[in-house]
C-alpha positions as a Markdown table, in Angstrom:
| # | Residue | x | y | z |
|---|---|---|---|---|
| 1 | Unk | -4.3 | 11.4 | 5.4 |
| 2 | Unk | -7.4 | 12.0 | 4.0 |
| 3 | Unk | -6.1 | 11.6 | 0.7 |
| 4 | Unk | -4.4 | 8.3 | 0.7 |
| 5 | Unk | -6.9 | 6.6 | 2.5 |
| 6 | Unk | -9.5 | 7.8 | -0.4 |
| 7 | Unk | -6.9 | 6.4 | -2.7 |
| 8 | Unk | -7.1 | 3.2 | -0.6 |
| 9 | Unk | -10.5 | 3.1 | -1.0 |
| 10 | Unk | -10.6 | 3.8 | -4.1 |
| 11 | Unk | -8.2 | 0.7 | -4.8 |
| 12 | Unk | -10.0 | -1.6 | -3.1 |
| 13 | Unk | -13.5 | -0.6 | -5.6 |
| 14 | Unk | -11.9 | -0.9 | -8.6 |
| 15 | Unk | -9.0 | -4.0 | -7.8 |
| 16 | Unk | -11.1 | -6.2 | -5.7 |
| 17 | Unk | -14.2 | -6.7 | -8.1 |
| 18 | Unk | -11.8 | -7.2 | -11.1 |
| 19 | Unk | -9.7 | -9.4 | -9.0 |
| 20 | Unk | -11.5 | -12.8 | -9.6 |
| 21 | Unk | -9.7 | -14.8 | -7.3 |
| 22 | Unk | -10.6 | -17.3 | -4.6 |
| 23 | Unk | -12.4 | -16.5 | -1.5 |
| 24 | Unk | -9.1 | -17.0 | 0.6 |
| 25 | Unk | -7.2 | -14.8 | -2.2 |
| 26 | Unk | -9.9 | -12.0 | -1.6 |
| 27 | Unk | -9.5 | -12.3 | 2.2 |
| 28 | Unk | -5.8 | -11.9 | 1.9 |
| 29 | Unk | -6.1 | -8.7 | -0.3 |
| 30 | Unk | -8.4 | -7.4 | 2.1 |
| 31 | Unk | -6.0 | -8.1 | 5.6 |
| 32 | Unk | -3.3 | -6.5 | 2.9 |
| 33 | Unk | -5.4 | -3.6 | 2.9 |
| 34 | Unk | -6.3 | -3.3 | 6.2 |
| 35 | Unk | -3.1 | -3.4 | 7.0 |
| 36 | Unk | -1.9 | -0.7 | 4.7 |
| 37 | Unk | -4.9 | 1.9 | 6.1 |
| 38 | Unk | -3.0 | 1.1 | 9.5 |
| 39 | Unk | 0.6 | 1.8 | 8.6 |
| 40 | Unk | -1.1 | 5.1 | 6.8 |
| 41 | Unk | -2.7 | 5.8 | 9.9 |
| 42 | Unk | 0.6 | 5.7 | 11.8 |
| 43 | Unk | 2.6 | 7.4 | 9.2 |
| 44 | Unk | 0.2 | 10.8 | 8.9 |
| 45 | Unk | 0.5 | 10.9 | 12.5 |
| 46 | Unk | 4.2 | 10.8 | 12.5 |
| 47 | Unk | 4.2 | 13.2 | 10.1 |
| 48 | Unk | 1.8 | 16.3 | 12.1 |
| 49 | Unk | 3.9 | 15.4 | 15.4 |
| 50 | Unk | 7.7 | 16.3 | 13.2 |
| 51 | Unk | 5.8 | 19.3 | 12.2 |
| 52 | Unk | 5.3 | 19.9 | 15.6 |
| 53 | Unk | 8.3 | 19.0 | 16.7 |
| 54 | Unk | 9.9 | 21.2 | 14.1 |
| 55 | Unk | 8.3 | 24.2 | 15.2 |
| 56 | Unk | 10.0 | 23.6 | 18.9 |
| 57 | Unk | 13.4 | 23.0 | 17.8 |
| 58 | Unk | 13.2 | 26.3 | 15.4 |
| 59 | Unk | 12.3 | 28.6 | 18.4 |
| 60 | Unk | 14.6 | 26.3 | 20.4 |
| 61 | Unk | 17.8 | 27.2 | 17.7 |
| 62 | Unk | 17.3 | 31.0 | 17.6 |
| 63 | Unk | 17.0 | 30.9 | 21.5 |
| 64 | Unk | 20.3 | 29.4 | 21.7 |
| 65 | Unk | 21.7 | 30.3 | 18.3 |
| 66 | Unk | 25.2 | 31.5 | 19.6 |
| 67 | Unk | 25.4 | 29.2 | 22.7 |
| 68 | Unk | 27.4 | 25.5 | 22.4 |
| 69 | Unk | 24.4 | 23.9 | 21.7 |
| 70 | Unk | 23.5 | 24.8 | 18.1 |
| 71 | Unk | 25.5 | 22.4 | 16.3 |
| 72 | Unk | 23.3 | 19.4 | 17.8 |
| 73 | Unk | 20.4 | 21.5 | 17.4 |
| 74 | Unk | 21.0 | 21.9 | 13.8 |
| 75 | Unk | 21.4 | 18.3 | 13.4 |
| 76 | Unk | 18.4 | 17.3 | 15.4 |
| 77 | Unk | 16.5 | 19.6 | 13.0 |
| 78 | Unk | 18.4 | 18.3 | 10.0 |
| 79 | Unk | 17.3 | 14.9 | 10.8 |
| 80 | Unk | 13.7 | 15.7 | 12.0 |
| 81 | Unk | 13.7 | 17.7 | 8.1 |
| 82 | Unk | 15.0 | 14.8 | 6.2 |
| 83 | Unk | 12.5 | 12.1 | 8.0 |
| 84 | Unk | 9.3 | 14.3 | 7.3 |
| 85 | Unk | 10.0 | 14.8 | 3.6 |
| 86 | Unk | 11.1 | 11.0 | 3.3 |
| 87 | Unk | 7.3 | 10.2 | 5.1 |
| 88 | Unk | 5.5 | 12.4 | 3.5 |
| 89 | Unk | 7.3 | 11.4 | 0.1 |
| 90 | Unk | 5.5 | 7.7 | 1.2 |
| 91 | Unk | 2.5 | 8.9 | 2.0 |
| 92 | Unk | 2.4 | 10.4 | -1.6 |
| 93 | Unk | 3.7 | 7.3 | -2.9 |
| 94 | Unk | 1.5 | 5.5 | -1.0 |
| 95 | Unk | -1.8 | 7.1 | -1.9 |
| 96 | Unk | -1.4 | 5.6 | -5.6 |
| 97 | Unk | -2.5 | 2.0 | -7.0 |
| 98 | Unk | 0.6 | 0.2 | -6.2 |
| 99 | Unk | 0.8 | -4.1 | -5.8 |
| 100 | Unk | 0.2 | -4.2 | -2.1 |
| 101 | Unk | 3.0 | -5.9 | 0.2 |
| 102 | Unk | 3.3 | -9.3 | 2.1 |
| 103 | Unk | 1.0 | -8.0 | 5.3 |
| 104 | Unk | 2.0 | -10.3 | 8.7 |
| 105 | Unk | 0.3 | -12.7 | 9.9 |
| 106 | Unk | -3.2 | -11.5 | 11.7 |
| 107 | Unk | -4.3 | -12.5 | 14.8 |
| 108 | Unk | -8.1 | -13.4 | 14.8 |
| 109 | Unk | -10.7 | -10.7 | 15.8 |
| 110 | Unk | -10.6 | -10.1 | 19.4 |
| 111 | Unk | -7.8 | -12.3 | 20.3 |
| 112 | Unk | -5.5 | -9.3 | 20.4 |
| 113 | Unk | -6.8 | -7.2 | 22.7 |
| 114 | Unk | -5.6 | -7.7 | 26.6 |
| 115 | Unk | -7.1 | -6.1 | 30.0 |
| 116 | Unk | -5.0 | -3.5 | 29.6 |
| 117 | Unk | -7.3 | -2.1 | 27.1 |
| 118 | Unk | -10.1 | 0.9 | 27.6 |
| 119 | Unk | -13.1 | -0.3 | 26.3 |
| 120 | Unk | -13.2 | 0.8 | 22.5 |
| 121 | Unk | -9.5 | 1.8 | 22.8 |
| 122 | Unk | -8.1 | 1.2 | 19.2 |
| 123 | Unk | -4.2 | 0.7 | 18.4 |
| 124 | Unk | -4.1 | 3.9 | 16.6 |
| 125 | Unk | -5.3 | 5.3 | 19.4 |
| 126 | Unk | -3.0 | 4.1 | 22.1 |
| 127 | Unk | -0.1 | 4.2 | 19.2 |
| 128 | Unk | -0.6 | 8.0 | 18.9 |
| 129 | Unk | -1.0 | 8.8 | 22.5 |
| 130 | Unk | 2.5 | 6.7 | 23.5 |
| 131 | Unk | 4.3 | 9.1 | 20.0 |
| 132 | Unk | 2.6 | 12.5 | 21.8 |
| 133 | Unk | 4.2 | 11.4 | 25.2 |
| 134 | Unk | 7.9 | 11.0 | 23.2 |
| 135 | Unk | 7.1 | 14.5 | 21.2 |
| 136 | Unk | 6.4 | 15.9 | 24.7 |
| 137 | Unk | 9.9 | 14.5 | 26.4 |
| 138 | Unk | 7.6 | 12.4 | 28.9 |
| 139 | Unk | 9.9 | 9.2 | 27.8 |
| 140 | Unk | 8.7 | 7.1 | 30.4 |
| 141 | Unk | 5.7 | 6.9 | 29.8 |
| 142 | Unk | 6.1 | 6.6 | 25.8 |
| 143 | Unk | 8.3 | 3.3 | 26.9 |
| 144 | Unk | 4.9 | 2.1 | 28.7 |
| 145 | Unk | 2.6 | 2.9 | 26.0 |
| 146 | Unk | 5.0 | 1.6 | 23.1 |
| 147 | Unk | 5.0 | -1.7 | 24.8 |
| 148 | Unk | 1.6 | -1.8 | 25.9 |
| 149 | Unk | 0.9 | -1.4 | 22.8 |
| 150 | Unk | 3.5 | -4.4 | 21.3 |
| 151 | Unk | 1.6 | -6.5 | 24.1 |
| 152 | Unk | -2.0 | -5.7 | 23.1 |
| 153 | Unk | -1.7 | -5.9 | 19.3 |
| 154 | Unk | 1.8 | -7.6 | 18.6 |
| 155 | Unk | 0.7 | -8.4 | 14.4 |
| 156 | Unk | -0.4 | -5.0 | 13.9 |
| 157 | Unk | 2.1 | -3.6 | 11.6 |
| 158 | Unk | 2.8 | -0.5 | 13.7 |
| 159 | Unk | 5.0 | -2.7 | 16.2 |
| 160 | Unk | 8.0 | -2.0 | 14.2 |
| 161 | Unk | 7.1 | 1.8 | 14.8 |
| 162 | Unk | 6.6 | 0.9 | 18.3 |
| 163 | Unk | 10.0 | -1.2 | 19.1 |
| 164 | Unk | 11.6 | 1.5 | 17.0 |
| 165 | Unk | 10.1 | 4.6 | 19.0 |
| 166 | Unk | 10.9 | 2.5 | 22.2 |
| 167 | Unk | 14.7 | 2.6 | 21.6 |
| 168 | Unk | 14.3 | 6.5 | 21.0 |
| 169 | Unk | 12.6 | 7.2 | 24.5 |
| 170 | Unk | 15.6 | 5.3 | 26.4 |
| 171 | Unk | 17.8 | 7.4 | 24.0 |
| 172 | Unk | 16.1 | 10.4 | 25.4 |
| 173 | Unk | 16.0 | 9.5 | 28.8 |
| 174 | Unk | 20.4 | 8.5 | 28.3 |
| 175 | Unk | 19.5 | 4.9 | 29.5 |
| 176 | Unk | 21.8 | 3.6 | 26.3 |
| 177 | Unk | 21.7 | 0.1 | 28.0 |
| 178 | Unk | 18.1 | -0.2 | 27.0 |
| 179 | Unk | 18.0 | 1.9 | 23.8 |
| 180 | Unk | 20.5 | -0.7 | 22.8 |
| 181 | Unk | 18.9 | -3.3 | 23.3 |
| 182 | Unk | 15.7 | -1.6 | 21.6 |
| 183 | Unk | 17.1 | -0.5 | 18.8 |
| 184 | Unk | 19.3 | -4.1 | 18.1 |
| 185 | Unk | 15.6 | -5.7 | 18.5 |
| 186 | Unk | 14.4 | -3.3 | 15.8 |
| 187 | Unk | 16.7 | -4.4 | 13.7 |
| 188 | Unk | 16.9 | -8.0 | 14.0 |
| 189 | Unk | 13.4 | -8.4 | 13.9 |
| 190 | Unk | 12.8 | -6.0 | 10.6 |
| 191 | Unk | 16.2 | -6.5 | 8.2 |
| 192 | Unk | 13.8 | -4.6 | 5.9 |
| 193 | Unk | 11.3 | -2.4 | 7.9 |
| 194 | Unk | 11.0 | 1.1 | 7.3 |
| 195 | Unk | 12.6 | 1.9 | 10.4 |
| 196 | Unk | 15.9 | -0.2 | 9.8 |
| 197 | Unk | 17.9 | 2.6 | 9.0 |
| 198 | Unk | 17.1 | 4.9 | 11.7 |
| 199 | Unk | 17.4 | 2.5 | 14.1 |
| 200 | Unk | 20.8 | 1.9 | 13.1 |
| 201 | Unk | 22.2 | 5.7 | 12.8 |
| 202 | Unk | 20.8 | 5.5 | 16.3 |
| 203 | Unk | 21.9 | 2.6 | 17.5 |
| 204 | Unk | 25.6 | 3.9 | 16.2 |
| 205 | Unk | 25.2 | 7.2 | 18.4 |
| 206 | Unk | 24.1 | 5.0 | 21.3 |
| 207 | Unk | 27.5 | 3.0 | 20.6 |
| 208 | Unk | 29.4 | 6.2 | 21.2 |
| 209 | Unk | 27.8 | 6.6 | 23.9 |
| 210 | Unk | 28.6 | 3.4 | 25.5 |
| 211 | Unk | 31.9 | 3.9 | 24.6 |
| 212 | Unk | 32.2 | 1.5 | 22.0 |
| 213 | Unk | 33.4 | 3.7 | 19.7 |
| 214 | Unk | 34.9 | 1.2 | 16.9 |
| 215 | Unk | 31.7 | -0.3 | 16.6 |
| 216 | Unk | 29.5 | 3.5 | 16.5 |
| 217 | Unk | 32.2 | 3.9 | 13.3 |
| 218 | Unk | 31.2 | 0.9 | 11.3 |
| 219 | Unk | 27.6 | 1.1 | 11.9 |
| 220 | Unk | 27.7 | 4.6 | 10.3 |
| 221 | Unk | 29.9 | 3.6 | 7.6 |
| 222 | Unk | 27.5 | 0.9 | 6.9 |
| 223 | Unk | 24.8 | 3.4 | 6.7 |
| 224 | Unk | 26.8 | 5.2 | 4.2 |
| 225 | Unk | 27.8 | 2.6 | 2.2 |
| 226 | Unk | 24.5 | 0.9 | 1.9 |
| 227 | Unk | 22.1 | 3.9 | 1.8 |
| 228 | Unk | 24.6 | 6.6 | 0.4 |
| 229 | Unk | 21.3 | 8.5 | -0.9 |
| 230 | Unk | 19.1 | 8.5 | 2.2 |
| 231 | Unk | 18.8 | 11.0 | 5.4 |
| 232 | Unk | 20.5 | 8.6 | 7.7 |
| 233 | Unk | 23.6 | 9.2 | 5.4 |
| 234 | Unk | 23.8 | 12.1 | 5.0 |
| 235 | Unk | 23.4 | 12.6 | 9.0 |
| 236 | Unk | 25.7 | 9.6 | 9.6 |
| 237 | Unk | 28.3 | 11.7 | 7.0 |
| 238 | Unk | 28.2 | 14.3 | 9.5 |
| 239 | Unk | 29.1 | 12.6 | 12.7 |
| 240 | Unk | 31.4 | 10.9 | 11.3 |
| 241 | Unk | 33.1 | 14.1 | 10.9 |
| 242 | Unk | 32.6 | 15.5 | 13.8 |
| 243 | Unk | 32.3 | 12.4 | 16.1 |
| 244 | Unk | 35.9 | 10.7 | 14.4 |
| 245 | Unk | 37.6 | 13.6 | 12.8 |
| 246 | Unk | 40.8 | 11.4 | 12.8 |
């Protein structure tokens, strides 16, 4: 983390004074920026609660190593492996001078924060704290802190992360109703976020689930099709084998 936000700093010396644009250009490259430190912030964090997370599910898997458990096991781990090299692979990515992205719209200073806020409470702050209490299995209160969160700061960029993580916790908790809806939101609201995949190979387990079956199968062959390179693949490659072995 240290790293790429030196390299953001570092981008921001030598590309804004060379930049020569107009003031509103120069304001724009700095929200830009500001907005990329924030999806940094989110993304390290992300990254030391999988390691976490992978530690548990190790010691979980030789616990139960010959029980009926360890082939979900295995693919929670598989898919907890594949997401932390894919983020820190964009962390790395990130941390060099690349042209900077569309940031959305931000709300003016101030006008985001609601009652619901401790006094100096940041969105990284209350961002992390919901993603501990998913890592820790308290899914109920992640769902409150996730949408707090969505309701405090709703242009900060980590909202994706936040509707995304959302669907997750209802996963956890086997309410699919609401993971569905979660998850669909996801989606519809970021055909290109980061977290468009993901929520889709869950969304497609959630379909199982539900019992809608047909439709699980074509999300996961979409993922497949679309993405034939990526972790959600090669995870929605192996339920479809062992989810429709017909």
């Amino acid at each position: 983390m240290k790293r790429a936000s030196a390299a953001v700093i570092l981008l921001l010396f030598f590309v804004l004074p060379a930049f020569g644009g107009t003031k509103e250009d120069m304001e724009r490259m700095q929200s830009e920026i500001r907005a990329l430190e924030s999806k940094l912030t989110g993304f390290a964090f992300e990254l030391e609660e999988m390691r976490k997370r992978l530690e548990f599910l190790d010691a979980r898997l030789e616990a139960v190593s010959r029980s009926s458990q360890t082939a979900d096991i295995r693919a929670d781990l598989d898919q907890l492996k594949s997401k932390l090299e894919a983020i820190e692979s964009m962390v790395a990515d990130r941390g060099h001078a690349r042209p900077l992205q569309p940031a959305p719209p931000e709300i003016a200073p101030g006008s985001q924060k609601g009652t619901d806020a401790a006094p100096g409470e940041t969105p990284q702050q209350i961002y992390q704290g919901a993603h501990s209490e998913y890592i820790q299995g308290r899914y109920r209160n992640a769902v409150e802190e996730f949408q707090r969160f969505i309701a405090l700061f709703p242009a900060d960029p980590l909202v994706e992360n936040c509707m995304y993580w959302t669907g997750e916790s209802y996963y956890g908790m086997k309410d699919y109703g609401e993971a569905k809806k979660a998850l669909s939101l996801t989606m519809e609201k970021y055909p290109k976020g980061a977290k468009f995949m993901s929520a889709k190979l869950k969304l497609a387990l959630t379909n199982f689930h539900l019992g809608e079956k047909a439709e699980s199968r074509r999300l996961l062959q979409e993922i497949v099709s679309a993405a034939p390179i990526s972790p959600e693949a090669d995870i929605a490659k192996e339920k479809l084998s062992t989810l429709f072995p017909d």
